[in-house]
Each structure stands twice: as structure tokens, then as C-alpha cells.
C-alpha positions as CSV (number, residue, x, y, z in Angstrom):
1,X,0.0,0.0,0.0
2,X,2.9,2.4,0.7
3,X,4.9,1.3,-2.4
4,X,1.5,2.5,-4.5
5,X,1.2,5.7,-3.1
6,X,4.9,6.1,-3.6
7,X,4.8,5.6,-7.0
8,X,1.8,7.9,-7.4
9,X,3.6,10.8,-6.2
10,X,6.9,9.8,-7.9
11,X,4.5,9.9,-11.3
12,X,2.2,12.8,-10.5
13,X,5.3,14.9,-9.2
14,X,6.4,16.5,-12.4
15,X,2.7,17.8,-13.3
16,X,3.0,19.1,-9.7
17,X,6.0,20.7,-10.5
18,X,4.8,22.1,-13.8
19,X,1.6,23.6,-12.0
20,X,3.6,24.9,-9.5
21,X,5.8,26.6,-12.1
22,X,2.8,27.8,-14.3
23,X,1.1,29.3,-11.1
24,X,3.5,32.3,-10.8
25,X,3.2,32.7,-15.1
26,X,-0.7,32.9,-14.7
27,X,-0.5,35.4,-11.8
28,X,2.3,37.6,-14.2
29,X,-0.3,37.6,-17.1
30,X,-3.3,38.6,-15.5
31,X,-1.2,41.4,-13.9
32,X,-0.2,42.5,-17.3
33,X,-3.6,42.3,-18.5
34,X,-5.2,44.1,-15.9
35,X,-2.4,46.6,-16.3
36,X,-3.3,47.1,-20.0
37,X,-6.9,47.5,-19.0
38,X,-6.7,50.0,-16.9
39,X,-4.8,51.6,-18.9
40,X,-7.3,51.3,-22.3
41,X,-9.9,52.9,-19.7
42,X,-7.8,55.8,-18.8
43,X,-6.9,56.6,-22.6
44,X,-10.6,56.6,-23.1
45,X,-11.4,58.7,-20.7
46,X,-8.5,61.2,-21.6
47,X,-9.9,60.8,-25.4
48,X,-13.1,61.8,-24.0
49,X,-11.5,65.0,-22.1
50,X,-10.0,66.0,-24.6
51,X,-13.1,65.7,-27.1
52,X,-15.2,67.5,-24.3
53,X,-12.7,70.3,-24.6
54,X,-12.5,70.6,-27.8
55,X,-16.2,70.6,-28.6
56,X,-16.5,73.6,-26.6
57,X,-15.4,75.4,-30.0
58,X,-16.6,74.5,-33.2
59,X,-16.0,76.6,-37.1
60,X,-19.3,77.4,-36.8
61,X,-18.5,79.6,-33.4
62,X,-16.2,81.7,-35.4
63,X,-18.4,82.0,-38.0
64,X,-20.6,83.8,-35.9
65,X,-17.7,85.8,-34.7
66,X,-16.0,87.3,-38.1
67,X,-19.6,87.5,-40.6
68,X,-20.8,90.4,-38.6
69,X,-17.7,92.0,-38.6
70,X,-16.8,91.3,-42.2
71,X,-20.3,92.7,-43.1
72,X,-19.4,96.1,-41.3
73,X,-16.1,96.2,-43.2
74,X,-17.7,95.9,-46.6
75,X,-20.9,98.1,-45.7
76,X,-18.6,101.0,-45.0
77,X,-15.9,100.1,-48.1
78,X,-19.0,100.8,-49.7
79,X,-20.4,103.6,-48.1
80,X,-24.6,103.4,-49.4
81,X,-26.0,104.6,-46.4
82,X,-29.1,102.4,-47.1
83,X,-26.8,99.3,-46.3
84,X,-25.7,100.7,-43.0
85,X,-28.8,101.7,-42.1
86,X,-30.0,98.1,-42.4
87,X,-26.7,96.6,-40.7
88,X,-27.5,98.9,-37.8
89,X,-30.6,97.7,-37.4
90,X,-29.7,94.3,-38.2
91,X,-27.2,93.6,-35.4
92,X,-29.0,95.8,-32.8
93,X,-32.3,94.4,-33.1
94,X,-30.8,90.9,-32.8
95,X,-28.4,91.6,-29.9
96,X,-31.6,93.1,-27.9
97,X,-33.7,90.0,-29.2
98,X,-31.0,87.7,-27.1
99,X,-30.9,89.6,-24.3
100,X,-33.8,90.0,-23.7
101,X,-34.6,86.0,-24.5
102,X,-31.7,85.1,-22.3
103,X,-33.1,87.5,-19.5
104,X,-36.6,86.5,-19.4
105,X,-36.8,83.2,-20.9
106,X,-33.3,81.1,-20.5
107,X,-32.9,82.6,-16.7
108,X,-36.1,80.8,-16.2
109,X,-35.3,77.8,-17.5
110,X,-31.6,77.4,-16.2
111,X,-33.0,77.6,-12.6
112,X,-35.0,74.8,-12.5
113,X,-32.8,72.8,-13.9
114,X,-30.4,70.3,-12.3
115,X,-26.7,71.5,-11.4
116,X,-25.4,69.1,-14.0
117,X,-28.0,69.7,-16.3
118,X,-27.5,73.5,-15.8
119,X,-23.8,73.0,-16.6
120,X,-24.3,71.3,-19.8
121,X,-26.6,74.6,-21.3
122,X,-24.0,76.9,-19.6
123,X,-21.7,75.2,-22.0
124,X,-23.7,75.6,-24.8
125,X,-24.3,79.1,-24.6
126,X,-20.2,79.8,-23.9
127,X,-20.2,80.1,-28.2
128,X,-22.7,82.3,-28.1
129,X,-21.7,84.7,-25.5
130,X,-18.2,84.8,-26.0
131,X,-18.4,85.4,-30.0
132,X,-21.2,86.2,-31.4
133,X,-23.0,88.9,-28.9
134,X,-19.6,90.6,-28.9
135,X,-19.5,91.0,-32.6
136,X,-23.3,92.0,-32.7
137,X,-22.6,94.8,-30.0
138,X,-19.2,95.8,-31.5
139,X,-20.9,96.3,-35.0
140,X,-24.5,98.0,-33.7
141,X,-22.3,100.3,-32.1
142,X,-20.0,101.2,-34.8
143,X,-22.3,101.5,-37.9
144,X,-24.9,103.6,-35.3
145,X,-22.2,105.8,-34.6
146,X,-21.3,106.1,-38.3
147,X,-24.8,106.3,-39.4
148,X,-25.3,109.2,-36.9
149,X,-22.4,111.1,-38.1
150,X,-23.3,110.6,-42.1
151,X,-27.0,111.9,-41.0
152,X,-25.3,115.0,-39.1
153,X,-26.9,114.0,-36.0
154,X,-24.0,113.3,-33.9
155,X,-24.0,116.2,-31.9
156,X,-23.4,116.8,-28.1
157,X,-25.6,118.8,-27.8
158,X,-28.5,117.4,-28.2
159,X,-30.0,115.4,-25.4
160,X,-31.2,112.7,-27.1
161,X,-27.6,111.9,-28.8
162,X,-26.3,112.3,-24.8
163,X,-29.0,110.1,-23.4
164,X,-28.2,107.2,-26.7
165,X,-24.3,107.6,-25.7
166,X,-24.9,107.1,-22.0
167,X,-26.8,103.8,-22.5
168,X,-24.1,102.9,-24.8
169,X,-21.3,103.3,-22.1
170,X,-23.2,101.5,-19.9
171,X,-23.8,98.5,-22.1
172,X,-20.3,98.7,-23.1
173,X,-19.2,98.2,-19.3
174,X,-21.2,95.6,-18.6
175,X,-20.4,93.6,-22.4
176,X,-16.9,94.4,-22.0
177,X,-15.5,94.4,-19.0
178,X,-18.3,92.3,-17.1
179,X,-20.2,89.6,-19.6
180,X,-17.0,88.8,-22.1
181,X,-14.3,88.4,-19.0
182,X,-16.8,86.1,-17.3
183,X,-17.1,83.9,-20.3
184,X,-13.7,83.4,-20.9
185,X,-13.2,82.4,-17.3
186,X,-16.0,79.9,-18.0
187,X,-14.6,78.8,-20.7
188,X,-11.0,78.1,-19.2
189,X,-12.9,76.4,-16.2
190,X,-14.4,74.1,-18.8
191,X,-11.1,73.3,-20.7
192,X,-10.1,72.1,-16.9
193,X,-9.6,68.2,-16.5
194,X,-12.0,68.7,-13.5
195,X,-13.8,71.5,-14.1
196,X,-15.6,73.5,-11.1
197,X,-19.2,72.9,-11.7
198,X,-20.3,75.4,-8.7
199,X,-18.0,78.1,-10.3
200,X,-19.7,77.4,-13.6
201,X,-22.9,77.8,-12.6
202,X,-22.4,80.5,-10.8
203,X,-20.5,82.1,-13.5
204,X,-23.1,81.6,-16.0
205,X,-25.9,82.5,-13.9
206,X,-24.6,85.9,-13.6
207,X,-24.2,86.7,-17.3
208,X,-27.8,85.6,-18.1
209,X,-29.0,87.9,-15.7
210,X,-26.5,90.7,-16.7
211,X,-27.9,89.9,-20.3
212,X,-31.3,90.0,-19.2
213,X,-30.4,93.6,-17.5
214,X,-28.6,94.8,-21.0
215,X,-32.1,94.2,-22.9
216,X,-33.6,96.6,-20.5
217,X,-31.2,99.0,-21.3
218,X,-31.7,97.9,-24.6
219,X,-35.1,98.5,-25.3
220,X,-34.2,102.2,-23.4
221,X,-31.8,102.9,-26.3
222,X,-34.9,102.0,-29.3
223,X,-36.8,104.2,-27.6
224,X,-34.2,106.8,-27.8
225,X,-33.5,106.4,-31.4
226,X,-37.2,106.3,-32.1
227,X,-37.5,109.7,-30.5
228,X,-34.6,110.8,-32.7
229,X,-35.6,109.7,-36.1
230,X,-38.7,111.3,-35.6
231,X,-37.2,114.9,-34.5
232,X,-38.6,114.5,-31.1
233,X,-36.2,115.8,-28.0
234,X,-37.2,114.1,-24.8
235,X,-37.4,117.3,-23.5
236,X,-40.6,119.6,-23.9
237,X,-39.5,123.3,-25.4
């Protein structure tokens, strides 16, 4: 009985052996493949990162950005009066029609909204803000201050041209050194690999109201002009 089981070990001991050899191989290659796994999973996610930064952006962003500006180039290379008349009226009319949409309708909406959800339109809108309402308020500005000078109306001393050039400061201010800075800090917070969401949101919340405040003085500024196409003063003689 002991000579059997002797000779079962003395056969079985080399598969032993091999086992015991192929243990430590095993244990080596399912490191290595957990190894390459995680790091498939980590160049996806950077792929993804990276694709969420750079989606922030697209051609069609600076699209929005240069037409309005090339069209005020070639409206005064041209110099009809007609055509700056309608650029004017163009660019205001929509920059007040987004202001006053983001101010009363997408403030609205953004608060009841989810934090995560919030951030996603926040991101959205960065395009928007940070291009194209700057070109709108750069070129309404520019041809209404050229139009007003062709027309002879740009004059000091009348206190409809004073009240049209206060308003204009202070959308200026708030376009310029408020709304466009904040974007662009919104947008660098976005590029982040772990963006703020709290900062973004509280970022973003600020501009919409801030835009919703510029249609105000928007709407202040039509009225203005109104008054001043049709000779009127704002003050009684």
C-alpha cells in the first residue's frame, strides 16, 4: 500500500511541479492584463476629455464671430447709407432680441434645472456669449455711430444723442469688461480636466441675468432712437 502511493507521487510529481511553475506565469499575465486595462480605460477617458474640450469650440463659433464684422467692413468700403442703415438695425435688433430672450426666458429655465444639467446649457451658450454677442454689440455700435455722423446727428448737444451715448457706455461696461471676461473664465474652467461645476454655474448665472439687464437697457436705447428719427427731444421746449 505504501509502495502505491509512492509511486503515485513519484509519477504525478512533475505535473505538480509544472503547476507549480505555471502558477506564478498565470499570476504575471493577468497582472499585465489588468495593467493594459486599466490603462485602455484611462486613454478613453482622456480621449473623451480631450473631445469635451475641444467641442467647446466648433467653425461654426467663429463664424458667428467674423460674418458680422466682415459685413461692417464691406458696408462702409462701400459707403450706401441704405446698407448701413439696415446693418444697424440688423445687429441691434438681434443683440436686444438675445438679451432680452436670455433675460426672461433662459434665466427661467436654467433655474430649474439640475446642477449638472444646468452646466451642460451653460456650455452651450459659452459660443454664443463669447463670439457672437460681442460681434453684434461691436458692429451696432460702430455703424450707429457712423450712421449718426453721415446723418449730421452726432452732436453733443442734443440730449437725445447724450442720453443714446450714456446707454451705450453703460452697455459697453457691462459687455466688456463684465459679460465677455466672465465667459472666458468659464470657458478656461471648462477646458479644466475637473472642471468647477459650482464656479460654472455660478459664472453663467450671472451673465444671463447681466444679459437680461442689457435688454432693459436695450429696449431704453430704441426708444431713444425712435424719438430721434422722428425729430422728437425728450425734452418739452
Amino acid at each position: 500500500m505504501g509502495s502505491t502511493a509512492t509511486a503515485f507521487k513519484v509519477m504525478h510529481q512533475p505535473l505538480l511541479q509544472a503547476g507549480s511553475k505555471d502558477t506564478p506565469m498565470k499570476i504575471h499575465l493577468n497582472k499585465r492584463r489588468e495593467g493594459l486595462d486599466i490603462a485602455m480605460e484611462e486613454r478613453e477617458v482622456e480621449s473623451d476629455h480631450n473631445q469635451h474640450r475641444e467641442n467647446i469650440i466648433t467653425p461654426y463659433s467663429l463664424v458667428t464671430l467674423f460674418v458680422p464684422i466682415v459685413a461692417l467692413v464691406l458696408v462702409l468700403a462701400y459707403g450706401n447709407l441704405l446698407a448701413l442703415n439696415y446693418l444697424h438695425v440688423l445687429t441691434g435688433g438681434t443683440w436686444t432680441g438675445i438679451d432680452l430672450f436670455m433675460g426672461i426666458v433662459m434665466g427661467r429655465i436654467l433655474k430649474g434645472l439640475e446642477p449638472q444639467a444646468r452646466t451642460q446649457v451653460i456650455k452651450k451658450l459659452v459660443p454664443l456669449m463669447l463670439f457672437l454677442m460681442p460681434a453684434l454689440a461691436t458692429v451696432a455700435i460702430t455703424s450707429g455711430i457712423n450712421l449718426a455722423s453721415k446723418l449730421g446727428m452726432l452732436t453733443f448737444a442734443s440730449p437725445v444723442i447724450l442720453a443714446a451715448v450714456v446707454i451705450v457706455i453703460i452697455l459697453s461696461v457691462q459687455g466688456f469688461g463684465i459679460i465677455m471676461p466672465t465667459e472666458i473664465r468659464i470657458f478656461l474652467e471648462l477646458r479644466k480636466k475637473e472642471p468647477n461645476r459650482d464656479r460654472i454655474i455660478k459664472w453663467g448665472m450671472r451673465n444671463v441675468k447681466l444679459a437680461g439687464s442689457q435688454g432693459v437697457f436695450q429696449v431704453a436705447l430704441i426708444f431713444v432712437m425712435a424719438n430721434l428719427a422722428l425729430g422728437f427731444t425728450l425734452i418739452p421746449q
